[in-house]
Gaussian input, Z-matrix of N, CA and C with variables (Angstrom, degrees):
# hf/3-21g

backbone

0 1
 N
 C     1     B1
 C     2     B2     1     A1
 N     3     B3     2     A2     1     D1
 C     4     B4     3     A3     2     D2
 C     5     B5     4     A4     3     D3
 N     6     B6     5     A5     4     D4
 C     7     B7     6     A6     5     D5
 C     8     B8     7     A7     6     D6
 N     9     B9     8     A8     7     D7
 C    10    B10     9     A9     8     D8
 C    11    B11    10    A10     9     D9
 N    12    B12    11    A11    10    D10
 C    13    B13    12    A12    11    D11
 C    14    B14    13    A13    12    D12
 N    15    B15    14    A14    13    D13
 C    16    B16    15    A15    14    D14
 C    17    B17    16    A16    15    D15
 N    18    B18    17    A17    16    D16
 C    19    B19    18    A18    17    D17
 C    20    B20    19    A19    18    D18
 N    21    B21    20    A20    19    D19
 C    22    B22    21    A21    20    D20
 C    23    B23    22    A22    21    D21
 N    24    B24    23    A23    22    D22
 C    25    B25    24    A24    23    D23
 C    26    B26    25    A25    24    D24
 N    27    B27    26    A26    25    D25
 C    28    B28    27    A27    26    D26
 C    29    B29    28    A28    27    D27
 N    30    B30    29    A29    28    D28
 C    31    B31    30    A30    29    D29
 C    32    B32    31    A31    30    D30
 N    33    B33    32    A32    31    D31
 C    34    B34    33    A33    32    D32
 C    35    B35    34    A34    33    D33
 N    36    B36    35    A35    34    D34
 C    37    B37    36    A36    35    D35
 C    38    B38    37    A37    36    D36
 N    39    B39    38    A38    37    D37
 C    40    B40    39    A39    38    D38
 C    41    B41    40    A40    39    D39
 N    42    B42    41    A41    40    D40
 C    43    B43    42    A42    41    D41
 C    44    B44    43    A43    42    D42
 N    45    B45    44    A44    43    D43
 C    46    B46    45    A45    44    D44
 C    47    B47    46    A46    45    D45
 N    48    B48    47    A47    46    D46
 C    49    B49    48    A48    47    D47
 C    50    B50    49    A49    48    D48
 N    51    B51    50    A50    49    D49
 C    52    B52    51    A51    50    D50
 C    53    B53    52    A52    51    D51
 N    54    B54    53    A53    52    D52
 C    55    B55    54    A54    53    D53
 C    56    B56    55    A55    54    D54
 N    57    B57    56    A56    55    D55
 C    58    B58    57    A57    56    D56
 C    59    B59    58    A58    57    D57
 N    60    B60    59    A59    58    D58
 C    61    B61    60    A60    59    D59
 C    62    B62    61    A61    60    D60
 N    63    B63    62    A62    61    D61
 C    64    B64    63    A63    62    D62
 C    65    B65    64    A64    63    D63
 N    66    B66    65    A65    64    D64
 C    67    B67    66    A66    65    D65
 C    68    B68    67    A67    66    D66
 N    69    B69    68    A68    67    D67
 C    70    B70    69    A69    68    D68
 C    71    B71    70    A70    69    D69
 N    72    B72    71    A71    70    D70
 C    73    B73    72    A72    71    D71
 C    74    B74    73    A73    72    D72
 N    75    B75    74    A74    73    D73
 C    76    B76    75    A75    74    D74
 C    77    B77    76    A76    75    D75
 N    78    B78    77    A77    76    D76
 C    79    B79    78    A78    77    D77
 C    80    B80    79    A79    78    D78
 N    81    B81    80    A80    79    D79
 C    82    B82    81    A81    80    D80
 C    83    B83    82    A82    81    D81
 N    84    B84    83    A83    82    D82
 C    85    B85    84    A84    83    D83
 C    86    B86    85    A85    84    D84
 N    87    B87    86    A86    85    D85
 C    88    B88    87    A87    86    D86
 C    89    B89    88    A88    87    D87
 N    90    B90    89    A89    88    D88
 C    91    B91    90    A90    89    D89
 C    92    B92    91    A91    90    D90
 N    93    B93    92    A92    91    D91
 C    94    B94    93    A93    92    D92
 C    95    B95    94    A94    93    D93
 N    96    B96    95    A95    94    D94
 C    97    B97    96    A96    95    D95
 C    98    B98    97    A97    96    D96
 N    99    B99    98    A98    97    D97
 C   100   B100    99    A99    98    D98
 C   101   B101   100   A100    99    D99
 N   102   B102   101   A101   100   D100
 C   103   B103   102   A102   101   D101
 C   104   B104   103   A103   102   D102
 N   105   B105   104   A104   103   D103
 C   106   B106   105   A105   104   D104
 C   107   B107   106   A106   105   D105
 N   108   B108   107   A107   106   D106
 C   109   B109   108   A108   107   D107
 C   110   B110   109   A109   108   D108
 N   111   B111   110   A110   109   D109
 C   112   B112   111   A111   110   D110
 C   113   B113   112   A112   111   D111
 N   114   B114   113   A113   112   D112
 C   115   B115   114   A114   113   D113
 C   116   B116   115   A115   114   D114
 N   117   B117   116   A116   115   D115
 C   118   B118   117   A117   116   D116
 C   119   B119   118   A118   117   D117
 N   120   B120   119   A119   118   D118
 C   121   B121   120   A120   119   D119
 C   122   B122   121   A121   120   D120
 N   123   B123   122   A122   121   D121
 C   124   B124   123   A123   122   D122
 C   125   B125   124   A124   123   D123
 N   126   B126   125   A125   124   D124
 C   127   B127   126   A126   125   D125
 C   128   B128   127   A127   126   D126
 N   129   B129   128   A128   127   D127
 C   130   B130   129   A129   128   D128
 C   131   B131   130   A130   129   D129
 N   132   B132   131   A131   130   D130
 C   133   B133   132   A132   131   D131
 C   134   B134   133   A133   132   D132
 N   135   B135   134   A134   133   D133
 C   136   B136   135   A135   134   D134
 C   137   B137   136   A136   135   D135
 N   138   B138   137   A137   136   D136
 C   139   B139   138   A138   137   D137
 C   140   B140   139   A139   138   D138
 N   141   B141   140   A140   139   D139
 C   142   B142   141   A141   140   D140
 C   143   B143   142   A142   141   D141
 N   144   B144   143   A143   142   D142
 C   145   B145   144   A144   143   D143
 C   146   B146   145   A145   144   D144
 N   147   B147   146   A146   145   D145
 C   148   B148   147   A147   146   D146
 C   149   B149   148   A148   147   D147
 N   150   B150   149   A149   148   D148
 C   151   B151   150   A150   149   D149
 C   152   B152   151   A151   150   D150
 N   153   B153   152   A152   151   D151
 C   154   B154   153   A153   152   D152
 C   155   B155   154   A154   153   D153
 N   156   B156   155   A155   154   D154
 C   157   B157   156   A156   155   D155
 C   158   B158   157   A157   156   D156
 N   159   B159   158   A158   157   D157
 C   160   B160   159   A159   158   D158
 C   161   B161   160   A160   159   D159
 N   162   B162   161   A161   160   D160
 C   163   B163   162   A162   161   D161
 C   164   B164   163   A163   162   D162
 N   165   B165   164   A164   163   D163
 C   166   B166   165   A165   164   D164
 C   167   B167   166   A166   165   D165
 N   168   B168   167   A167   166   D166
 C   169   B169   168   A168   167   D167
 C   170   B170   169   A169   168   D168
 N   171   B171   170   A170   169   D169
 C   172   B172   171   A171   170   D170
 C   173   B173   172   A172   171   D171
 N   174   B174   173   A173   172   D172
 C   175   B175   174   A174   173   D173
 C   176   B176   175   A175   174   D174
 N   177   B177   176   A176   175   D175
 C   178   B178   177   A177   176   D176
 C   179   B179   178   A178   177   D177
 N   180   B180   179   A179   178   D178
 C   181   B181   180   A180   179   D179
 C   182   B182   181   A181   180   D180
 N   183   B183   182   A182   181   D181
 C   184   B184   183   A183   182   D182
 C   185   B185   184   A184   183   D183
 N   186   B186   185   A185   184   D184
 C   187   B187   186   A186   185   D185
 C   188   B188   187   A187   186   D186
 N   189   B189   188   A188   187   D187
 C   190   B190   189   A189   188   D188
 C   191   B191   190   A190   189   D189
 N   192   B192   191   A191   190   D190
 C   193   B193   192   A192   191   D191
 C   194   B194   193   A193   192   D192
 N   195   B195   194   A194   193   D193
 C   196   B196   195   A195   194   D194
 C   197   B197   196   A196   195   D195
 N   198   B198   197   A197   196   D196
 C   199   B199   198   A198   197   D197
 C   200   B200   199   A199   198   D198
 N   201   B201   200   A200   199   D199
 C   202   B202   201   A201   200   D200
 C   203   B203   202   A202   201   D201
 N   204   B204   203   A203   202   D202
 C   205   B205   204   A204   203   D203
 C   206   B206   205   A205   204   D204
 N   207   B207   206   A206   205   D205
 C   208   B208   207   A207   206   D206
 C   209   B209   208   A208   207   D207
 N   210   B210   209   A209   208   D208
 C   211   B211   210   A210   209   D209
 C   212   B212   211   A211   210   D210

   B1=1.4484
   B2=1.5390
   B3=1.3269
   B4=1.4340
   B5=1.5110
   B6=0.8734
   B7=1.4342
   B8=1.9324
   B9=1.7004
   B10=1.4864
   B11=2.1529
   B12=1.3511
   B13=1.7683
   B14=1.9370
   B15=1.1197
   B16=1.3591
   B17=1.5029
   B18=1.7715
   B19=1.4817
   B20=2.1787
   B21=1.0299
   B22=1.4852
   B23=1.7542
   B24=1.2390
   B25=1.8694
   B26=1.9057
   B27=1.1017
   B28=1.3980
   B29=2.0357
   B30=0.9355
   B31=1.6263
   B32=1.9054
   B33=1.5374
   B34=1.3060
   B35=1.1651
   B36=1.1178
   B37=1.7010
   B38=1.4975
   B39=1.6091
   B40=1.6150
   B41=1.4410
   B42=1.4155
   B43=1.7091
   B44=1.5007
   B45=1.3290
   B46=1.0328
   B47=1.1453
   B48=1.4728
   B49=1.3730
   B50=1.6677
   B51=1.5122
   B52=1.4703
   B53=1.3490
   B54=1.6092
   B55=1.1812
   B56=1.4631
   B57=1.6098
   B58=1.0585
   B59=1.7366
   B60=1.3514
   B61=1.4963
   B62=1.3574
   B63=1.2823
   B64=2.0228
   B65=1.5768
   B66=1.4287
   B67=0.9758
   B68=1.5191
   B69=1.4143
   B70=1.8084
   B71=1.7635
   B72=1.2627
   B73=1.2079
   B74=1.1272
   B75=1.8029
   B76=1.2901
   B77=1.8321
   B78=1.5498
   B79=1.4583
   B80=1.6882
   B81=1.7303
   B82=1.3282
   B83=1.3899
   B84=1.3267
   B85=1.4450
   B86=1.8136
   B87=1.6557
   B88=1.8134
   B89=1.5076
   B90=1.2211
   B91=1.4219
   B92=1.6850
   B93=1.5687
   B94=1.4503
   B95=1.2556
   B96=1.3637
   B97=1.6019
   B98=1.4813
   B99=1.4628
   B100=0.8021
   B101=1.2772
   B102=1.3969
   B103=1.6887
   B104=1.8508
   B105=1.5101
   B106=1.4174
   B107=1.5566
   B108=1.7394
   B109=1.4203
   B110=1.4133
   B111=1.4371
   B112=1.3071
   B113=1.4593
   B114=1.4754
   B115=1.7832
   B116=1.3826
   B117=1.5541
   B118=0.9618
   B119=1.5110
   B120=1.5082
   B121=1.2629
   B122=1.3265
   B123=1.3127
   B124=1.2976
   B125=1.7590
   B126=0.7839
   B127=1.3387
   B128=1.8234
   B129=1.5827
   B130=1.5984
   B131=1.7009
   B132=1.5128
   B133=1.7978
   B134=2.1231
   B135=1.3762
   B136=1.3829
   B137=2.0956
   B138=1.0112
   B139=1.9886
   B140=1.5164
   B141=1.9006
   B142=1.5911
   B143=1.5757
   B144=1.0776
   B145=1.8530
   B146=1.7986
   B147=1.7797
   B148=1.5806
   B149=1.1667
   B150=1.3320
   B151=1.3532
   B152=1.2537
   B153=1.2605
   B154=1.0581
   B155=2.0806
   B156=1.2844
   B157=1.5625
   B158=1.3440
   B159=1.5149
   B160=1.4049
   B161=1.1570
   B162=1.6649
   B163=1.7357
   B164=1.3734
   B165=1.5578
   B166=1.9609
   B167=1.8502
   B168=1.3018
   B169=1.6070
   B170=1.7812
   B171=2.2368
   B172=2.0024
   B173=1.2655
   B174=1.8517
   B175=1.5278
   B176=1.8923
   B177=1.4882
   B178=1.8059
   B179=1.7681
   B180=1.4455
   B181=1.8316
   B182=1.4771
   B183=1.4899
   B184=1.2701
   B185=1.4972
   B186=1.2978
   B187=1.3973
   B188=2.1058
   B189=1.4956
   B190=1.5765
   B191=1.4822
   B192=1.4472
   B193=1.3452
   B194=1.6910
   B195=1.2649
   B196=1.3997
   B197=1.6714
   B198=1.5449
   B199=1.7829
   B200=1.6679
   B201=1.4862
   B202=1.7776
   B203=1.7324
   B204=0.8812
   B205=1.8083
   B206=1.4042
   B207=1.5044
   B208=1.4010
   B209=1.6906
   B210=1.4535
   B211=1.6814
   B212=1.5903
   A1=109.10
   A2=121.33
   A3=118.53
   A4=110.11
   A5=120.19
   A6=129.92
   A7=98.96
   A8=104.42
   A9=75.12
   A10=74.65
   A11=99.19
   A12=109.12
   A13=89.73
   A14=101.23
   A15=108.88
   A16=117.78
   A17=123.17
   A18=95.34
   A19=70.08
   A20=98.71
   A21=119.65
   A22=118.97
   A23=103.62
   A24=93.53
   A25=115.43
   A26=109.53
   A27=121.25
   A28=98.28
   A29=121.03
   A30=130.34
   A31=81.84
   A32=102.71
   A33=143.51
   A34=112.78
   A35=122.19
   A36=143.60
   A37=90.43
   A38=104.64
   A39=121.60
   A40=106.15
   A41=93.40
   A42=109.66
   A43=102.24
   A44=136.10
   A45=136.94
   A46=126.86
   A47=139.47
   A48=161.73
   A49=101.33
   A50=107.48
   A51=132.34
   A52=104.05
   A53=107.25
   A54=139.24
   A55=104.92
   A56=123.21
   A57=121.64
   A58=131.51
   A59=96.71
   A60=111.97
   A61=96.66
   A62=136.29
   A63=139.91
   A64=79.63
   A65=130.90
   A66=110.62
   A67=130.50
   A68=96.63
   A69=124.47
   A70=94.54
   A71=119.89
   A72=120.75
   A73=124.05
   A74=137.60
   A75=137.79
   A76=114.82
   A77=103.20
   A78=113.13
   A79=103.38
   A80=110.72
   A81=77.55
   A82=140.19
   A83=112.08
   A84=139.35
   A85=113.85
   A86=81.31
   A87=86.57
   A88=113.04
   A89=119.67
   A90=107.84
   A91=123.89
   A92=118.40
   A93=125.09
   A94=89.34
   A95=134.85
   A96=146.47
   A97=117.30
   A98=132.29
   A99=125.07
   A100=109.33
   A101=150.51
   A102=130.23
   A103=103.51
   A104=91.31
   A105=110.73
   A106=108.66
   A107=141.15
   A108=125.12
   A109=99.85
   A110=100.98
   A111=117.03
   A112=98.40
   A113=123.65
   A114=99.73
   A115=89.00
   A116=124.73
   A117=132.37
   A118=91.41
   A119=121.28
   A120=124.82
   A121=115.90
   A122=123.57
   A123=118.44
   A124=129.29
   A125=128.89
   A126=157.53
   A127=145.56
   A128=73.31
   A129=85.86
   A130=95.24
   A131=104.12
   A132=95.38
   A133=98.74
   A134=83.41
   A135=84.89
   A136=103.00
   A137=89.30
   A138=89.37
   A139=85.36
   A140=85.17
   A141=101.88
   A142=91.00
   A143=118.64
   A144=108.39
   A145=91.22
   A146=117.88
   A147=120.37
   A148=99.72
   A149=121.01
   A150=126.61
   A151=129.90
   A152=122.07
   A153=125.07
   A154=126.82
   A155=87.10
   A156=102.76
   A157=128.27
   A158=137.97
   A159=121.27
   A160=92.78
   A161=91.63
   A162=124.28
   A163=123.54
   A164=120.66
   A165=102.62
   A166=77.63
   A167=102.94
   A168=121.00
   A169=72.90
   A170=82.03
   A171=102.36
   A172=64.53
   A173=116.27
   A174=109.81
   A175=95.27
   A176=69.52
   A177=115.23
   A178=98.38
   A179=102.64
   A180=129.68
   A181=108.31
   A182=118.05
   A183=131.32
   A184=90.16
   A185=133.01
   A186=125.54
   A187=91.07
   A188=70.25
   A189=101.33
   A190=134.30
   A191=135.67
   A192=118.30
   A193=102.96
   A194=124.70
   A195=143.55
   A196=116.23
   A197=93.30
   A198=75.52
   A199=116.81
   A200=65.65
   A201=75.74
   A202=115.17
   A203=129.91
   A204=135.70
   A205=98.81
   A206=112.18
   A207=138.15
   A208=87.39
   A209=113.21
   A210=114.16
   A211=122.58
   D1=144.83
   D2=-171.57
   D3=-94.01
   D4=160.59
   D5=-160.87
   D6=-87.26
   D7=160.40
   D8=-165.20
   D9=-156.47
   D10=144.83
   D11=-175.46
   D12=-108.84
   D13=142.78
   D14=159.52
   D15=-132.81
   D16=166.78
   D17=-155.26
   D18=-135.39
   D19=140.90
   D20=174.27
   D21=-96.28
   D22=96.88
   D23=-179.15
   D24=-136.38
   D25=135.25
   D26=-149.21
   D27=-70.60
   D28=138.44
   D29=179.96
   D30=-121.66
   D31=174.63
   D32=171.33
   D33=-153.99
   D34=126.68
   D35=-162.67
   D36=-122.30
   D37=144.17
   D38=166.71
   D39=-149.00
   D40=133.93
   D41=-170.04
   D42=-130.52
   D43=142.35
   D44=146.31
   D45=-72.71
   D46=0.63
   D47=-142.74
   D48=-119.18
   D49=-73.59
   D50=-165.26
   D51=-169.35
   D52=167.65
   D53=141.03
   D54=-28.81
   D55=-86.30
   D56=-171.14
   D57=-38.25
   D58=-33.87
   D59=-172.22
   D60=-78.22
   D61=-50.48
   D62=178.25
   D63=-44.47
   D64=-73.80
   D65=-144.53
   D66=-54.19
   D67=-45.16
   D68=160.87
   D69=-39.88
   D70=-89.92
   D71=-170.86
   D72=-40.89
   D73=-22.69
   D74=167.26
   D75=-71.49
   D76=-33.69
   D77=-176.78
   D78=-75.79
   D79=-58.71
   D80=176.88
   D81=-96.75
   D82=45.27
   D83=-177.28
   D84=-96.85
   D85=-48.37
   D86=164.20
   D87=-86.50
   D88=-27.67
   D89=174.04
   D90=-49.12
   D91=-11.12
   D92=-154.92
   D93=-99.33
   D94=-4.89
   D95=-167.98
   D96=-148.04
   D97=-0.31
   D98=-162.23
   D99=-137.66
   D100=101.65
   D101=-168.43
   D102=-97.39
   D103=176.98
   D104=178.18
   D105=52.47
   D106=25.78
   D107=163.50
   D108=-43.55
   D109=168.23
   D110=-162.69
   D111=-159.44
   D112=-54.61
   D113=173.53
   D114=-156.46
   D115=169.87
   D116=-154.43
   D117=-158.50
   D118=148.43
   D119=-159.89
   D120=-151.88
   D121=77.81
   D122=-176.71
   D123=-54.64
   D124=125.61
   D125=163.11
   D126=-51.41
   D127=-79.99
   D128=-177.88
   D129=-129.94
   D130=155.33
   D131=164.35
   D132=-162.80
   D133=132.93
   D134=-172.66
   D135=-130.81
   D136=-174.96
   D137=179.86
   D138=-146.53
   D139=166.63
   D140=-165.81
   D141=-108.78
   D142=162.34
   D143=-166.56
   D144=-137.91
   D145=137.04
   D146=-178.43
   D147=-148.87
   D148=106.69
   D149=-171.33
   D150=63.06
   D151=35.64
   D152=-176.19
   D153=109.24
   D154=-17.68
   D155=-159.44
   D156=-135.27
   D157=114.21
   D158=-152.20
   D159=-82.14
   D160=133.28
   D161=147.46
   D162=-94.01
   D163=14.41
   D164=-179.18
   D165=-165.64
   D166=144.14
   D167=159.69
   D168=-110.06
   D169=156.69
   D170=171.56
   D171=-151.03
   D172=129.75
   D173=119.93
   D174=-104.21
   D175=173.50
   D176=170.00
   D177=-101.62
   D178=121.52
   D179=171.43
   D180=-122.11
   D181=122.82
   D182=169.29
   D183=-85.55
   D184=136.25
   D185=-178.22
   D186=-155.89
   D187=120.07
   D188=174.47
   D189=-80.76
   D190=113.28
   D191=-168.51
   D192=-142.57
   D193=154.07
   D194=168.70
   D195=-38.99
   D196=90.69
   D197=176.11
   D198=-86.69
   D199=160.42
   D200=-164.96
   D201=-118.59
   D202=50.12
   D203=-154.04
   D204=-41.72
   D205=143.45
   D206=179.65
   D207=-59.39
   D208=153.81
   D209=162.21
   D210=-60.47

């Protein structure tokens, strides 16, 4: 099996929906720029609060992908 580097770099997702949905929306946001993710790891997750009432889920995703070094 060939040996293989992966490079770990932190995203923040925001959903008005949920947590879950930032998260969706941060992955496939980097996916449009980013190849080979591989796992993604939530962290942290907080909401934005306006008058009383959340308006924004944020998590924090460590999200892992295939590096690939320029030649």
């Amino acid at each position: 099996m060939a040996e293989s580097v992966y490079r770990v770099t932190e995203l923040v997702g925001v959903s008005s929906e949920s947590w879950e949905a930032a998260a969706r929306n941060a992955v496939e946001t980097a996916a449009k720029t980013l190849r080979s993710l591989r796992v993604a790891e939530a962290h942290r997750f907080d909401v934005t609060i306006e008058d009383g009432k959340v308006t924004s889920y944020r998590v924090r995703l460590d999200v892992s992908f295939k590096y690939e070094p320029s030649a």
